[in-house]
Structure formats: structure tokens, C-alpha cells
N, C-alpha and C positions, 0 to 999 in steps of 0.2 A: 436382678438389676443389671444393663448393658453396663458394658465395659466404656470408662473414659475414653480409650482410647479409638473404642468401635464408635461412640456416639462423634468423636470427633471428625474423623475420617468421614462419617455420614454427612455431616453438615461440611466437609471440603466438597463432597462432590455432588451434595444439592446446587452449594455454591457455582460451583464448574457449571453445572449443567441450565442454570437458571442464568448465569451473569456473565461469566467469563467468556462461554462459547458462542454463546448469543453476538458479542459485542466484538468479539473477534473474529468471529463468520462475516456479521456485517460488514465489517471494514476490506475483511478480504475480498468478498464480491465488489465492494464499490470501485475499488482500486484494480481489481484484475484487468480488466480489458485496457489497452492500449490508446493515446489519447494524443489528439493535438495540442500543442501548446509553443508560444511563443517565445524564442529564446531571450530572456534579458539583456544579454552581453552582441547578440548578433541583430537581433530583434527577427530572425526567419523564425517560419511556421517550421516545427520539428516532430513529429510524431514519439512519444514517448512513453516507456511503460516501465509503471513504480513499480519497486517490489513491495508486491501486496505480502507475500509470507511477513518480510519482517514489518512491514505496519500493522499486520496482525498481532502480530506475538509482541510488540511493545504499547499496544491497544491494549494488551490485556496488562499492565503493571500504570500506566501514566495515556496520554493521547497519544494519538498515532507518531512516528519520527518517518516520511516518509524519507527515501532515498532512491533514484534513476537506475530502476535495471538495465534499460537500454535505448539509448535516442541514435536518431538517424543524424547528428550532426555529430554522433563521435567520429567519425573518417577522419573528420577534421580537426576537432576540438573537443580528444579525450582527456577526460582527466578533469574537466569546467568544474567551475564548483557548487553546480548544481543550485540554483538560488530558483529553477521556474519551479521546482518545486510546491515554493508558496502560491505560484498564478494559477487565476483557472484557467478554466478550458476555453479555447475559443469558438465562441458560438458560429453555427451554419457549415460548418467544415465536416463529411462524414467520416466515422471512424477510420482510423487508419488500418489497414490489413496486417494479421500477423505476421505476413509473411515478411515484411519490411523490417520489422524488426530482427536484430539477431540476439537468443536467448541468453 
């Protein structure tokens, strides 16, 4: 007869492998690439890229909590309090280049 604690561990990482990575992969892809968006507080077009690691890794405990790895109007306005978060993307605009951004 398996051990409790062997059958346990088994079904943690059926779980991992069926639920958790699945739904935290997805999020990481959706989020990685680099995005246009409109600032609330200035209203300019900003080029902006979430951190998709941590929308991943709190995708996996509750929904995602995005937060702004890097916009082109911090020169100006570092430190914002990040509210485009919630807005989409603006349609017809092509991606922005990674190189714009800094990591």
C-alpha cells in the first residue's frame, strides 16, 4: 500500500501540471509582449510592458494583479500610480518595439 505522503505529493503535482502551469503559462504569454496604451492622467499614447512573471505567479494563488515593468512616459512621470493598467489596448496602433522600452 503507497505511502500518504507519496500519494500526496502525487496528486500536488498532477495538480501543478494539469492546473497551475497551464494557467500560468497562459497569462505569461498573453502579457509578455509590449503594448500600447493610453495614459489616464496625461491621456498620450505610451508604450507599456506588464510584468508578466509576477501576473504569472499571482495567477496561480487568486487573478492576475498586473503591475507596469516599464512605460515610455516614465522620463517624465515615474513613480504614476499606474491606474492604465485596467485599460485596453488601443486598437490599430502596431506593437511597440522592444527596443523602446527599458527592462
Amino acid at each position: 500500500m503507497p505511502d500518504f505522503w507519496t500519494v500526496l505529493a502525487g496528486l500536488a503535482a498532477v495538480a501543478f501540471v494539469f492546473v497551475v502551469a497551464p494557467v500560468a503559462g497562459s497569462v505569461y504569454l498573453r502579457l509578455l509582449a509590449p503594448r500600447w496604451l493610453r495614459c489616464p492622467e496625461t491621456q498620450q499614447l505610451a508604450a507599456v510592458a506588464v510584468d508578466a512573471r509576477h501576473a504569472a505567479w499571482t495567477a496561480m494563488f487568486s487573478g492576475p494583479r498586473l503591475r507596469i515593468r516599464s512605460c515610455t512616459l516614465w522620463l517624465r512621470r515615474a513613480g504614476c500610480a499606474q491606474r492604465c493598467c485596467d485599460l485596453p489596448e488601443v486598437s490599430g496602433e502596431p506593437a511597440p518595439p522592444r527596443s523602446q522600452l527599458s527592462s
